[in-house]
C-alpha beads as a LAMMPS data file, in Angstrom:
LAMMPS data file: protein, C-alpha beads

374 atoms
373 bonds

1 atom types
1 bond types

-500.0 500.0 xlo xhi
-500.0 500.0 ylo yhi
-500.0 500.0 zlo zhi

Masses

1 110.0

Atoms # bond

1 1 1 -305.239 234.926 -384.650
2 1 1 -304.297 238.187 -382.475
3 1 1 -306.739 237.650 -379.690
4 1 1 -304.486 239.916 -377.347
5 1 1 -305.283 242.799 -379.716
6 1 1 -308.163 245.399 -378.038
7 1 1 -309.198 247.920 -381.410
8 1 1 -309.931 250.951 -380.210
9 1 1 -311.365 254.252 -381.695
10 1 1 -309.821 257.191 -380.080
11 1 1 -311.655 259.908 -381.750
12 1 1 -315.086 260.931 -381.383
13 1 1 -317.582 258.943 -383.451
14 1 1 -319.456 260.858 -386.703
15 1 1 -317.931 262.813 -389.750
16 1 1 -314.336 264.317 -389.057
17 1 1 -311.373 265.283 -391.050
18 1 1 -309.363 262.029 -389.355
19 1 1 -310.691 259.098 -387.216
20 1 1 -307.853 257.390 -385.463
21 1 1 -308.153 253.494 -384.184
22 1 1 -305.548 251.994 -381.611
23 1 1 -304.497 248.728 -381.602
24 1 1 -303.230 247.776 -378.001
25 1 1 -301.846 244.280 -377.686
26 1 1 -298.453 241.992 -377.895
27 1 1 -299.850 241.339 -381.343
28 1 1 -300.514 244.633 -382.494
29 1 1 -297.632 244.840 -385.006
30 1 1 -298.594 241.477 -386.161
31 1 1 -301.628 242.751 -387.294
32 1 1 -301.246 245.825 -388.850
33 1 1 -298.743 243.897 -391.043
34 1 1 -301.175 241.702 -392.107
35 1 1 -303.268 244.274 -393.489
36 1 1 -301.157 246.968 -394.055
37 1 1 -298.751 247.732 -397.315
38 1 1 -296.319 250.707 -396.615
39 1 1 -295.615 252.761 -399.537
40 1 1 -292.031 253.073 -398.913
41 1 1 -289.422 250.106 -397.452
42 1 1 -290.111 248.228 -394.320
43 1 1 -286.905 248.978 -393.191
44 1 1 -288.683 252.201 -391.240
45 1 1 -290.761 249.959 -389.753
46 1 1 -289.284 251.141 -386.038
47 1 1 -291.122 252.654 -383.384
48 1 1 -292.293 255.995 -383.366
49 1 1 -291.898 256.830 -386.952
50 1 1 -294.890 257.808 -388.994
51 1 1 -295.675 255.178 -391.999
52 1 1 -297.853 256.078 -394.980
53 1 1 -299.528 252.962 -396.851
54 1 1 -302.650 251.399 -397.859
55 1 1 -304.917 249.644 -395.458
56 1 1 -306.360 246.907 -397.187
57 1 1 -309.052 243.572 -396.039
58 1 1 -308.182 240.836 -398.490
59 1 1 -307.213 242.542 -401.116
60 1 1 -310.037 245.041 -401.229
61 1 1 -309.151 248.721 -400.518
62 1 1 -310.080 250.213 -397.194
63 1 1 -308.276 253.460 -396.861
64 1 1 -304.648 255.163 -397.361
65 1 1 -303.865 255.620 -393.899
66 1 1 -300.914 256.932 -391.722
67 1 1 -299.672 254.525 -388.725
68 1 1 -296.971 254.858 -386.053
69 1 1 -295.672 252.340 -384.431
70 1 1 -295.367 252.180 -380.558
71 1 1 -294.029 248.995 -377.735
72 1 1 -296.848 246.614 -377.275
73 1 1 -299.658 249.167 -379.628
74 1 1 -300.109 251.079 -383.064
75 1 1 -301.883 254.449 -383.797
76 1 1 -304.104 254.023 -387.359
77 1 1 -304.843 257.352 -388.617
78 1 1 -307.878 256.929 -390.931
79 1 1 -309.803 259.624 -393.060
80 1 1 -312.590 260.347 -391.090
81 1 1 -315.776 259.359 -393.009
82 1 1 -317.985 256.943 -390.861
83 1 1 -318.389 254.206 -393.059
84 1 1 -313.961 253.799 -393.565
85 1 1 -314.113 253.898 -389.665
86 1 1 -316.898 250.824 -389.634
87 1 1 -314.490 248.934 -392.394
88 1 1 -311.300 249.543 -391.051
89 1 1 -312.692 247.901 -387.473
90 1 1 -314.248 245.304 -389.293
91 1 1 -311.198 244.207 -390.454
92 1 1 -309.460 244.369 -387.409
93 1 1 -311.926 242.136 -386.127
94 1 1 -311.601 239.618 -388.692
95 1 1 -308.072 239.542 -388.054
96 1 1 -308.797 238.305 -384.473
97 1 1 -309.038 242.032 -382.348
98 1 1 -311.658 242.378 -380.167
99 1 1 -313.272 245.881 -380.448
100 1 1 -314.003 247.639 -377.673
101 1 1 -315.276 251.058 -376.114
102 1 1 -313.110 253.999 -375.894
103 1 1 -312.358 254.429 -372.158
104 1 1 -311.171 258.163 -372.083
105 1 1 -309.340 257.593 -369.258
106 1 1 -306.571 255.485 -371.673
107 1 1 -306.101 258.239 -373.574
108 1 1 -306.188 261.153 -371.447
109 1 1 -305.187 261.623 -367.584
110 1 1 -308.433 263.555 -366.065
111 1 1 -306.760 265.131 -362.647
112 1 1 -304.852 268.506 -363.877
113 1 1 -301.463 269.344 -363.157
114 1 1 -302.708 271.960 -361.062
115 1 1 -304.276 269.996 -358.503
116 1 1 -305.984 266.815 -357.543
117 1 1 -309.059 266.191 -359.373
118 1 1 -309.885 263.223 -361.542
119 1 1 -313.811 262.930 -360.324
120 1 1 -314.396 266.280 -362.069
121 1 1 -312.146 265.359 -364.877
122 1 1 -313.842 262.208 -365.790
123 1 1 -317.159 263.403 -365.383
124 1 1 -315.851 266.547 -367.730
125 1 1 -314.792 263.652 -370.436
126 1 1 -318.079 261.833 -370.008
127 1 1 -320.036 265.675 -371.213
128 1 1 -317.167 266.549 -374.044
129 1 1 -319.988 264.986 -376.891
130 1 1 -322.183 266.951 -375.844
131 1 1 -320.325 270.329 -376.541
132 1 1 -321.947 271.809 -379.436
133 1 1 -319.661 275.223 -379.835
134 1 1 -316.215 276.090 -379.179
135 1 1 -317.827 278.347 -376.401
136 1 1 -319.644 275.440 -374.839
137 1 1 -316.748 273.244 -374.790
138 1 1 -314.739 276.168 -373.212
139 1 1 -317.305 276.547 -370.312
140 1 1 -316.863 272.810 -369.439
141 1 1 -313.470 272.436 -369.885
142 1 1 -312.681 275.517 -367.712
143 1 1 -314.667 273.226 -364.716
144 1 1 -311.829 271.145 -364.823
145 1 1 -308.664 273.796 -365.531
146 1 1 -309.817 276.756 -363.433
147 1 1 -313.867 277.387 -362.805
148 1 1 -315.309 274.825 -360.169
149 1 1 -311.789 273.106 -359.186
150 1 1 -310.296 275.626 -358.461
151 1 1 -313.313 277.368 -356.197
152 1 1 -313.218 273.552 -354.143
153 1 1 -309.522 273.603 -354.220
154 1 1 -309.189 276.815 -352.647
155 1 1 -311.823 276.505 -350.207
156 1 1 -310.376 273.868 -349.185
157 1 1 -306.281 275.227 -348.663
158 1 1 -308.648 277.904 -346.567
159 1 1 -309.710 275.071 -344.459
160 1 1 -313.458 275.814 -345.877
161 1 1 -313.150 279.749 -344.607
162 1 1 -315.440 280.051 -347.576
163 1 1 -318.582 281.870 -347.941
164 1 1 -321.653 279.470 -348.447
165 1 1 -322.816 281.665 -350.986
166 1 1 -320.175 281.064 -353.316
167 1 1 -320.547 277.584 -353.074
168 1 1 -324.783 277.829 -353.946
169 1 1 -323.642 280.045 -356.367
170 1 1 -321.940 277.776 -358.216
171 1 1 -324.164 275.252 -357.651
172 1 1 -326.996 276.933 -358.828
173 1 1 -324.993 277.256 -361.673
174 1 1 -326.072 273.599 -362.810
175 1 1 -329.075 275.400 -364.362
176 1 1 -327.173 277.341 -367.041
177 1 1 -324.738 274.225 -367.755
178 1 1 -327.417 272.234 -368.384
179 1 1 -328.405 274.538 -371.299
180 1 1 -324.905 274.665 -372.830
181 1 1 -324.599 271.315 -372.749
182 1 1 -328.178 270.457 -373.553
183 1 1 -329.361 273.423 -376.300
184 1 1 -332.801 274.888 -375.559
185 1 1 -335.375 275.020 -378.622
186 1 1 -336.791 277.775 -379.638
187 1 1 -339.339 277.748 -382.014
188 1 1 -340.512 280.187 -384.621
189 1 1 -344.495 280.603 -384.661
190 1 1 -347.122 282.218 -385.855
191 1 1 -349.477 283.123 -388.902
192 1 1 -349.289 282.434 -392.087
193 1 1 -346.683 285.299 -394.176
194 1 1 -345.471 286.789 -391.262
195 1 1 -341.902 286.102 -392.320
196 1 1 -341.165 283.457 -390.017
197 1 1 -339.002 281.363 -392.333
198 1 1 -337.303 283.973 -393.884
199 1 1 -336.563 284.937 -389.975
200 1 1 -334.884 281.633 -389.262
201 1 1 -333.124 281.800 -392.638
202 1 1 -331.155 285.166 -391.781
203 1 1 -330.519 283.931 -388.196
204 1 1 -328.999 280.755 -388.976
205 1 1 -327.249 282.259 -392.180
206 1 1 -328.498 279.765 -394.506
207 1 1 -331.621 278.868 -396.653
208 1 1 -332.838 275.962 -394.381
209 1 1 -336.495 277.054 -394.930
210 1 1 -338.413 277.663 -398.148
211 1 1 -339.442 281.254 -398.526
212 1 1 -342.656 282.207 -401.290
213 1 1 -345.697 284.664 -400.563
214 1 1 -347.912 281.613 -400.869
215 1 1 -349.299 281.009 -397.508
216 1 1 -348.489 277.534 -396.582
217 1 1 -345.602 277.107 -397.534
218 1 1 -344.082 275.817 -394.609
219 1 1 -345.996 272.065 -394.080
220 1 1 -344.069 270.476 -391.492
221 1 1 -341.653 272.496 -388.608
222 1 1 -337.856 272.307 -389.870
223 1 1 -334.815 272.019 -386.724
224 1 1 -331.713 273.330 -387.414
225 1 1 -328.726 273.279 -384.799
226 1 1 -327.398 277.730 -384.727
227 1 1 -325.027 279.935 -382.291
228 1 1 -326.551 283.080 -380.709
229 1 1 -323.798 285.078 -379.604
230 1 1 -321.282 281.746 -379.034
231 1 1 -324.267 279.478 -377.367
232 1 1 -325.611 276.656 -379.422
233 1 1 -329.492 276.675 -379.628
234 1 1 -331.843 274.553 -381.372
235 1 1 -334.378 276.660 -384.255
236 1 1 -337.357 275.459 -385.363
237 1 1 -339.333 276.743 -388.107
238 1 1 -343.157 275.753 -388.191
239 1 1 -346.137 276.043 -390.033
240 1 1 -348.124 279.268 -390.516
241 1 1 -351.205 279.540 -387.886
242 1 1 -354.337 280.267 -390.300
243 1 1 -357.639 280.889 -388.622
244 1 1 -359.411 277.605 -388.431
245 1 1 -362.804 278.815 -390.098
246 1 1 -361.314 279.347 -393.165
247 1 1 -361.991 276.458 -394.837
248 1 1 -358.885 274.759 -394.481
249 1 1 -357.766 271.428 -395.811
250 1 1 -356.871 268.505 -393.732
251 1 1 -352.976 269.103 -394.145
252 1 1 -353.209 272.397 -393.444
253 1 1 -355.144 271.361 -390.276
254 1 1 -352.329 268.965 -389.415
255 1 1 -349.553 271.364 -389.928
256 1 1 -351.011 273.792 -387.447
257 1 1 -351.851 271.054 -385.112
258 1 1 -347.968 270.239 -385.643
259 1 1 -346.451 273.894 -384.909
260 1 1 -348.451 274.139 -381.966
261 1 1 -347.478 271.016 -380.465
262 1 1 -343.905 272.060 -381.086
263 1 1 -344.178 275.407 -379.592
264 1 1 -346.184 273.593 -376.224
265 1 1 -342.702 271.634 -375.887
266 1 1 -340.284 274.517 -376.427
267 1 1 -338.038 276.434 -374.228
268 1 1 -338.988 279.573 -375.668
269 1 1 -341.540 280.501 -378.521
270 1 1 -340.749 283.438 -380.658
271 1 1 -344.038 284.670 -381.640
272 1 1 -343.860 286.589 -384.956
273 1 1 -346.501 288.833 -386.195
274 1 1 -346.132 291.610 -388.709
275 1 1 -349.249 293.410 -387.648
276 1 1 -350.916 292.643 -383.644
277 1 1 -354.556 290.772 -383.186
278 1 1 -354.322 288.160 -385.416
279 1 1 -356.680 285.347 -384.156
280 1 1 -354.718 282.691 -385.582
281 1 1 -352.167 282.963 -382.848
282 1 1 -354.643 283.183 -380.217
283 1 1 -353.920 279.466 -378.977
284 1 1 -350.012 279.204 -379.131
285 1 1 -348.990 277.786 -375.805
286 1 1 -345.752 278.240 -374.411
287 1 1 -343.471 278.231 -371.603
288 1 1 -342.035 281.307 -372.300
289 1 1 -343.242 283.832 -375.205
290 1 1 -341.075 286.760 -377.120
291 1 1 -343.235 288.747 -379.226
292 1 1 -341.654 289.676 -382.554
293 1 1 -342.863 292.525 -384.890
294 1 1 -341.464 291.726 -388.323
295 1 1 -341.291 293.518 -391.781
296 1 1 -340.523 296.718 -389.991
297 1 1 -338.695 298.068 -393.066
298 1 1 -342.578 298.956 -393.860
299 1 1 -344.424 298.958 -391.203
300 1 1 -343.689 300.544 -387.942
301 1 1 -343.340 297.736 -384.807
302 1 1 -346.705 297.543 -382.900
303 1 1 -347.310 298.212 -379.386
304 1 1 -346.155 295.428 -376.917
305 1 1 -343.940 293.870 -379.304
306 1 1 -340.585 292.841 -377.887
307 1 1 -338.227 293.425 -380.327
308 1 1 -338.707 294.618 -384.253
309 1 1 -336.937 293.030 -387.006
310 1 1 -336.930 293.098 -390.688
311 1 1 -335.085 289.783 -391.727
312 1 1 -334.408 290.522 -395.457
313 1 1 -332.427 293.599 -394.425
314 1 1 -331.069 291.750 -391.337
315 1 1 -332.248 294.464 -389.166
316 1 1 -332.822 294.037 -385.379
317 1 1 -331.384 290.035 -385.577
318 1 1 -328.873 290.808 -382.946
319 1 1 -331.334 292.809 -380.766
320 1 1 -333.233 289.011 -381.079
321 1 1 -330.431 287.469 -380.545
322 1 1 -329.705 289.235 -377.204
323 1 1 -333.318 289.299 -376.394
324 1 1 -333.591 285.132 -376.467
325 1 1 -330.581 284.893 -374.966
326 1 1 -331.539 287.411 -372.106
327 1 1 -334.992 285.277 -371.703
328 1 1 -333.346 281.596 -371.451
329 1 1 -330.996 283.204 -368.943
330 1 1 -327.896 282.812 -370.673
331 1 1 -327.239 286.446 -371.711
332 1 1 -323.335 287.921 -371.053
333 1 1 -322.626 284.135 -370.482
334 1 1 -319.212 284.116 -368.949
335 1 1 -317.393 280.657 -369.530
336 1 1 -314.697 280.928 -366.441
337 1 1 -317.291 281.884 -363.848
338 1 1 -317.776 278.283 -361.410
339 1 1 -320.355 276.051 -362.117
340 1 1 -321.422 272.421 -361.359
341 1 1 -322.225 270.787 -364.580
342 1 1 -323.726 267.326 -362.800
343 1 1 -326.203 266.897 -360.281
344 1 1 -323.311 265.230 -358.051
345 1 1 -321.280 268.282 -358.214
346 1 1 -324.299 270.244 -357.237
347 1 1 -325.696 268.266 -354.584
348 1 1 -321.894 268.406 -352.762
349 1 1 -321.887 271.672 -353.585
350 1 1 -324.780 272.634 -351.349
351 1 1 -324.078 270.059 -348.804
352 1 1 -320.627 271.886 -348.130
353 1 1 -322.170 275.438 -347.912
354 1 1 -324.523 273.813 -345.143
355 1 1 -321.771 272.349 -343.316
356 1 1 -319.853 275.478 -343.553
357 1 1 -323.135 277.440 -342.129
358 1 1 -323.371 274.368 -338.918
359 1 1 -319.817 275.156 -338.416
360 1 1 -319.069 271.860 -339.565
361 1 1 -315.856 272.381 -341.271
362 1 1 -314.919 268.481 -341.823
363 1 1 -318.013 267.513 -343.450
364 1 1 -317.687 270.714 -345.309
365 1 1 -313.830 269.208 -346.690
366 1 1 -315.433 265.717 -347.239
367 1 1 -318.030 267.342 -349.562
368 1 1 -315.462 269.327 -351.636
369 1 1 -312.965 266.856 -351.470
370 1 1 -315.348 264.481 -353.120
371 1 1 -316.319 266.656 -355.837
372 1 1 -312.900 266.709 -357.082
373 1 1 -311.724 263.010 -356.207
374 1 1 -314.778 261.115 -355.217

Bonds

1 1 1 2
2 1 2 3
3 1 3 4
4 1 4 5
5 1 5 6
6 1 6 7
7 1 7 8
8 1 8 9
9 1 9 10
10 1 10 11
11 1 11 12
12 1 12 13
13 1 13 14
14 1 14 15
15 1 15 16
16 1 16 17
17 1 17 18
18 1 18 19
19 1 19 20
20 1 20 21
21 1 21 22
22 1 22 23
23 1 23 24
24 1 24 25
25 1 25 26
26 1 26 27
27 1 27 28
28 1 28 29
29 1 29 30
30 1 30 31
31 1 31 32
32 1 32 33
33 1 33 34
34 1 34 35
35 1 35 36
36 1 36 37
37 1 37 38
38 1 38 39
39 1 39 40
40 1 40 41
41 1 41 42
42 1 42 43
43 1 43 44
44 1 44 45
45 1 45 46
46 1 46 47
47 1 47 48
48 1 48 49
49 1 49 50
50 1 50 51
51 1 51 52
52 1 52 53
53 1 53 54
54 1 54 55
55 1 55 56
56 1 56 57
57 1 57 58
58 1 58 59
59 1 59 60
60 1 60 61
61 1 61 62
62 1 62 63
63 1 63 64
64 1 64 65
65 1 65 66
66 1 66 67
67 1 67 68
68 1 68 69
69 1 69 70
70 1 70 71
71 1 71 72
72 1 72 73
73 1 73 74
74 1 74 75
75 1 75 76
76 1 76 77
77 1 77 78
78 1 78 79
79 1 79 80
80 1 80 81
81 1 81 82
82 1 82 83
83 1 83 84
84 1 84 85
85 1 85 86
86 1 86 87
87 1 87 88
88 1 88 89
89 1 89 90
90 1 90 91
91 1 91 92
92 1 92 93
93 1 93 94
94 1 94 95
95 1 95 96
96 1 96 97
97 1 97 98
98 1 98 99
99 1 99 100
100 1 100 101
101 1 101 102
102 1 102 103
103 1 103 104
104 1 104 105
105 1 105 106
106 1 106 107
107 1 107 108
108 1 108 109
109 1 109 110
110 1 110 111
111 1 111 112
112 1 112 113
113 1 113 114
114 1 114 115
115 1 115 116
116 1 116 117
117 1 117 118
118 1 118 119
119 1 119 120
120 1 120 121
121 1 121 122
122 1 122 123
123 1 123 124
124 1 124 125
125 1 125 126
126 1 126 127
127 1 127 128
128 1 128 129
129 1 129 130
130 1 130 131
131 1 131 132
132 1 132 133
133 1 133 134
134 1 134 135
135 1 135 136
136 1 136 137
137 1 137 138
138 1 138 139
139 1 139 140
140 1 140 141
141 1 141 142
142 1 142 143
143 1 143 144
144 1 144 145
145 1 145 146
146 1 146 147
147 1 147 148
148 1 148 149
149 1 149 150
150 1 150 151
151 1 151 152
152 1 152 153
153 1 153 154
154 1 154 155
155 1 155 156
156 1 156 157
157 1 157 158
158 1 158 159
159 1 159 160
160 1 160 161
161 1 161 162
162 1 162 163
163 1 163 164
164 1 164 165
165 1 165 166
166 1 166 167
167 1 167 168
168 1 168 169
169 1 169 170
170 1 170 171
171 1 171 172
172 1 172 173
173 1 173 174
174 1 174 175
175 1 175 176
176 1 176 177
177 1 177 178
178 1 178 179
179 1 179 180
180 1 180 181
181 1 181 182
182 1 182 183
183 1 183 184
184 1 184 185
185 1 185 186
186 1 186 187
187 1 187 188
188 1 188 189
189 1 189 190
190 1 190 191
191 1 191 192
192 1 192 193
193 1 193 194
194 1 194 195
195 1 195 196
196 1 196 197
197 1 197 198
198 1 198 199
199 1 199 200
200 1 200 201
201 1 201 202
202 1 202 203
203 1 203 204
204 1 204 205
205 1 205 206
206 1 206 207
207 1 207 208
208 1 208 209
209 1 209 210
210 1 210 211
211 1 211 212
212 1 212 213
213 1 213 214
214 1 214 215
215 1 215 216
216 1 216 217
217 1 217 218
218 1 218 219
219 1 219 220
220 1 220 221
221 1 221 222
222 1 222 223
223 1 223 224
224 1 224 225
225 1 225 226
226 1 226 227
227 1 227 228
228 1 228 229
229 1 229 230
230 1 230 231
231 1 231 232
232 1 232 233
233 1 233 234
234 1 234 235
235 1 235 236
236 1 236 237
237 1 237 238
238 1 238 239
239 1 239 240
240 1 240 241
241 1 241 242
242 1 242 243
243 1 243 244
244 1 244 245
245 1 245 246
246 1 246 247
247 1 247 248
248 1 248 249
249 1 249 250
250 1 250 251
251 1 251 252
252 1 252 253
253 1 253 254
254 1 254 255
255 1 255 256
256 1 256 257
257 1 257 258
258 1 258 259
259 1 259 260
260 1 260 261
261 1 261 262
262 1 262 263
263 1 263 264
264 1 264 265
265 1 265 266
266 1 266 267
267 1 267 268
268 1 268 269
269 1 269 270
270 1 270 271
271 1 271 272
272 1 272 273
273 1 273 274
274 1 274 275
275 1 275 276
276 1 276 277
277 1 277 278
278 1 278 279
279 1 279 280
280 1 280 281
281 1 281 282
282 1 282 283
283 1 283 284
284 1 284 285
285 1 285 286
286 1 286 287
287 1 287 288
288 1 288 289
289 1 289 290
290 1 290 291
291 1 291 292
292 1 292 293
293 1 293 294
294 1 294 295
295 1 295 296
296 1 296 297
297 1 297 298
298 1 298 299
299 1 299 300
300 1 300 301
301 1 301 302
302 1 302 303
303 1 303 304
304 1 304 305
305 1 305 306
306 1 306 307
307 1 307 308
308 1 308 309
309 1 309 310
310 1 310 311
311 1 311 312
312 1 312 313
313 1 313 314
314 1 314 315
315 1 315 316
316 1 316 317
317 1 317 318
318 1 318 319
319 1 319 320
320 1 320 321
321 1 321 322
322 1 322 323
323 1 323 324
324 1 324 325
325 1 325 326
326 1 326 327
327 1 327 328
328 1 328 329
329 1 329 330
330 1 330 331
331 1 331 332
332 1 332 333
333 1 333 334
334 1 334 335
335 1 335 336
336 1 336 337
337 1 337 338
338 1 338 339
339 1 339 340
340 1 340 341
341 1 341 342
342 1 342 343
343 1 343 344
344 1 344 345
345 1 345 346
346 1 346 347
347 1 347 348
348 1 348 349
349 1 349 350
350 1 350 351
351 1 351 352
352 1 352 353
353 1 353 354
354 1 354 355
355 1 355 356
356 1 356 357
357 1 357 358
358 1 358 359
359 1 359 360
360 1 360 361
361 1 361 362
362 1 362 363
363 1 363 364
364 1 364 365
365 1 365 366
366 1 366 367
367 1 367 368
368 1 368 369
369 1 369 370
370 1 370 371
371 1 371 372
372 1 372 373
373 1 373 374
């Protein structure tokens, strides 16, 4: 048994091109060479060098993999696929590893070489998942390289000379993060052949929605993870709205019942109508409401709408695009401007401008100093 032997996987968890495991332990080489079979002479087998062979769990087949050796640990670089990760660490335990969490920290040192800041480093680990664009992750990551360390750095070299607005700009800033981090939904409503699903088609650049001139055809609301201009935001598709006198059938009843409730939860409701007054749309509740003319390839928009589109001709999609980006507040997003992504950072944040307002400059450096170190 190799009970000194922690298995570790080092890569985030889902599908991926490679997965890699660590084994860290005195018995880590032990281990991999009772499961491992290099393709080529043992006599490589020294540290450092890259190994290719098959990974194997009594005899059955788990994966061709690609391991380097280190002092006291060895790197297993899997294919990526979920279930090969779940066998490979199977095995390992078998063997007599004990499995255990990722802790970033192992892997990755969180204070930059610019300056002192681990607390917003580790908290800037803990919110990499949730990064659904390479925009996204650029607006966190810059927290930690430039963005908000570098605003609490330098306030604090200036002995907090610092303008308190800065600092409640930034944390005011949390807002914003929160919807990078956490995409808002927007949801697609309204009646029946209004071109809602072709819409969400054309934005998202896929057929995630079924498109006929049958009303109806949309039963249940479809969610599909797209990027307006860089930002990750949820889109959901619903049911058409059909006035409820007109002798409806029970799932047709549901499916409007279903829309609604999804538009009554939403961040922002795009409400699409190819001509104005339909009753059908009378009782769509939102938070926030964009009204969409569509078809206007042959019809011309009608008054009050918001913007006009025609979605088969991809007309007007990035005048949407700017317009629900505009309403949600994220419009000309810029990823390097200082922001607290954690209520922590904020609350700090705003405690130092105070201080700095009281002429209370050491509180104001005990603040900033703990939103980069704790």
């Amino acid at each position: 048994m190799c009970a000194d032997v922690l298995a570790s996987l080092q890569t985030p968890p889902g599908k991926g091109g490679i997965a890699v495991v660590l084994l860290k332990g005195p018995g880590a080489g032990l281990m991999l060479d009772r499961l491992f079979t290099p393709r080529y002479s043992r006599s490589h087998d020294l540290p450092g060098l890259l190994q290719l062979g098959a990974l194997a769990d009594n005899g059955a087949a788990i994966d061709e993999v690609v391991v380097r050796r280190f002092d006291g640990s060895v790197e297993v670089n899997l294919h990526g696929g979920p279930a090969v990760v779940k066998l490979a660490l199977e095995a390992f335990a078998r063997a007599g590893a004990r499995v255990v969490p990722t802790n970033p920290a192992d892997v990755f040192e969180p204070s930059h070489p610019r300056w002192n800041n681990p607390a917003i480093g580790g908290e800037m680990l803990h919110h990499l998942g949730c990064c659904r664009s390479p925009l996204a992750l650029e607006a966190l990551t810059t927290q930690w390289s430039a963005g908000l360390s570098e605003l609490c750095a330098s306030a604090l070299k200036a002995d907090c000379r610092i303008s308190p607005d800065r600092l409640r700009s930034a944390a005011a800033g949390l807002d914003v993060m929160t919807k990078i981090l956490n995409p808002p939904e927007v949801v697609i409503a309204g009646p029946a052949n209004a071109g809602k699903s072709t819409l969400v088609n054309a934005l998202v650049g896929r057929p995630v929605s079924i498109v006929n001139e049958q009303a109806g055809t949309t039963r249940d609301w479809v969610r599909v993870l797209t990027l307006f201009m860089g930002l990750p935001v949820w889109l959901t598709d619903t049911a058409g709205l059909m006035p409820e006198h007109a002798g409806l059938h029970d799932v047709d009843v549901e499916a409007m019942q279903r829309a609604r409730q999804r538009a009554a939860q939403a961040d922002l409701v795009l409400l699409v109508q190819d001509r104005p007054g339909q009753r059908s749309v009378d009782r769509v509740e939102g938070g926030l409401l964009l009204h969409v003319a569509s078809k206007c390839d042959v019809a011309q928009p009608w008054p009050g709408a918001d913007v006009a589109v025609c979605a088969e001709q991809e007309m007007g999609l990035d005048d949407l695009r700017k317009a629900v980006l505009t309403r949600l507040g994220l419009w000309a997003f810029d990823p390097s401007t200082p922001r607290a992504f954690t209520g922590r950072q904020h609350l700090l944040l705003m405690e130092a401008a105070g201080a700095i307002e009281k002429r209370a400059p050491r509180e104001a450096a005990a603040a900033l100093q703990a939103i980069l170190t704790l």
